[in-house]
N, C-alpha and C positions, 0 to 999 in steps of 0.2 A: 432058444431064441437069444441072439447076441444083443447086447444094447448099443446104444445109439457112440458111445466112444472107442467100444470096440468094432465098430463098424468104419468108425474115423480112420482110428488104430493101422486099422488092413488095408484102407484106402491109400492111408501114408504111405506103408508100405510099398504098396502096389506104385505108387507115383511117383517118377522120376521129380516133378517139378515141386511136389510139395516136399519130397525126401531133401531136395536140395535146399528150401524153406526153415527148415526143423522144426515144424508147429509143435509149440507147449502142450503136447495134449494132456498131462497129469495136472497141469497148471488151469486149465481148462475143464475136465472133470471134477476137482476143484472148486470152483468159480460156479461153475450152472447146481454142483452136487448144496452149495452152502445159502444159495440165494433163492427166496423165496418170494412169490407174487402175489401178496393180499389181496384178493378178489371180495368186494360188497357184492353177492349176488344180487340179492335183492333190487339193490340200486341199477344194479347193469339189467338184468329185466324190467325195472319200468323206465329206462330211457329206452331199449330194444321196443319194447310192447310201444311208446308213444310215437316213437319214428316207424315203425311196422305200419301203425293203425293209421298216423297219418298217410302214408303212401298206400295204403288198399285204399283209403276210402277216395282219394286221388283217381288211383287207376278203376275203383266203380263208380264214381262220378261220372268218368270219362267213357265208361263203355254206355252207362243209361244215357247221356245225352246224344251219343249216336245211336242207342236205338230209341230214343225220343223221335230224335231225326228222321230215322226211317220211318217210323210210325208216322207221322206226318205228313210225309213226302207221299206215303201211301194213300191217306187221308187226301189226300189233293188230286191225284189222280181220274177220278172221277170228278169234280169238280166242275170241267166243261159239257159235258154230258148232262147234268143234274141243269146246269145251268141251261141250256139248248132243250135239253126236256121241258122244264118249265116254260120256256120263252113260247113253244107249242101247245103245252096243253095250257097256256093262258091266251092265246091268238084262236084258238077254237073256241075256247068258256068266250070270249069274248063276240067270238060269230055268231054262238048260239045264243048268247043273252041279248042280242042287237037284233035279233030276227023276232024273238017276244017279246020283249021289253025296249023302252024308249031309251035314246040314246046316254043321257046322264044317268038312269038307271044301269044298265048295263056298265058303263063308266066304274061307277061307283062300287056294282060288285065285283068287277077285277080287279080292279085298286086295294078293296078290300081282301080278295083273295091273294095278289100279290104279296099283298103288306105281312098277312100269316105266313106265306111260305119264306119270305126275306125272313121274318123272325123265327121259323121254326129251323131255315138252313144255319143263322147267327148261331143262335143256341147250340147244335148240334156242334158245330168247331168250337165254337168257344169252352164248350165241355171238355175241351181234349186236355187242356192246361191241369182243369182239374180232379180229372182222372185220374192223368200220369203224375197230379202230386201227391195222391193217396196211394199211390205203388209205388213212390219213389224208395228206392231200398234206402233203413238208415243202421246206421253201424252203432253197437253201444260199449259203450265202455266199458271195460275191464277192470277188475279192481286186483291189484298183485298186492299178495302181505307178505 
C-alpha cells in the first residue's frame, strides 16, 4: 500500500497542470511528516457527549410531543359521541324519573346524575396530562473520565 505522498508523487506526474506547477512535494512530506496535533481526548469527548446529548434529547422531545399529540387527538375523537350518548341516556333517566317522581324530584336526580358524569368525563381527560408525564422518556447524564 503506497502512502498518501506517493500517491501525490504519481498524480504529479500524471498531470499536465500541476507538472507545470512544480508542487514542493519533499518540502511537503516534510511539513505534515514534523508537525503534530495534540489532541485532549478526554476534553473533545465531553464537549461531543454534551452537544450529542443535548440534540437527542431535542429530537425526543420533539417526537413525544407529537405523539402526545396524537394520543390526544385520538382521545378527542370520541368525544361527541360520549357527549350525544349522555345528552340521551339523561333525557330518558329523566322521563323515567318524571313519570314516578314529582317534578323537582326528578329535577334534582338528573342534575345530580349529570353533575357525576361531567366530573367523571373532567377527570378522565384531565388524567391524560398526567399520565403522559410519568412516561415521559428522560435522558441521564453521562459521566466521561
Amino acid at each position: 500500500m503506497s502512502s498518501g505522498i506517493e500517491r501525490l508523487q504519481r498524480h504529479v506526474d500524471e498531470c499536465d497542470s500541476c507538472r507545470q506547477e512544480g508542487l514542493p512535494i519533499q518540502q511537503i512530506d516534510t511539513l505534515l511528516g514534523s508537525s503534530r496535533v495534540d489532541i485532549d481526548a478526554a476534553s473533545l469527548s465531553r464537549q461531543a457527549l454534551s452537544v450529542g446529548q443535548t440534540a437527542l434529547q431535542a429530537i425526543v422531545l420533539r417526537r413525544f410531543r407529537r405523539q402526545v399529540a396524537v394520543v390526544v387527538m385520538l382521545a378527542l375523537v370520541p368525544l361527541p359521541f360520549v357527549l350525544l350518548y349522555d345528552a340521551v341516556l339523561l333525557r330518558l333517566l329523566h322521563t323515567a324519573a318524571s313519570s314516578l317522581l314529582s317534578g323537582t324530584m326528578a329535577n334534582y336526580i338528573i342534575f345530580m346524575h349529570a353533575s357525576l358524569l361531567l366530573f367523571l368525563f373532567a377527570a378522565s381527560y384531565a388524567a391524560i396530562p398526567v399520565l403522559v408525564a410519568r412516561t415521559m422518556p428522560r435522558l441521564t447524564t453521562l459521566r466521561v473520565s
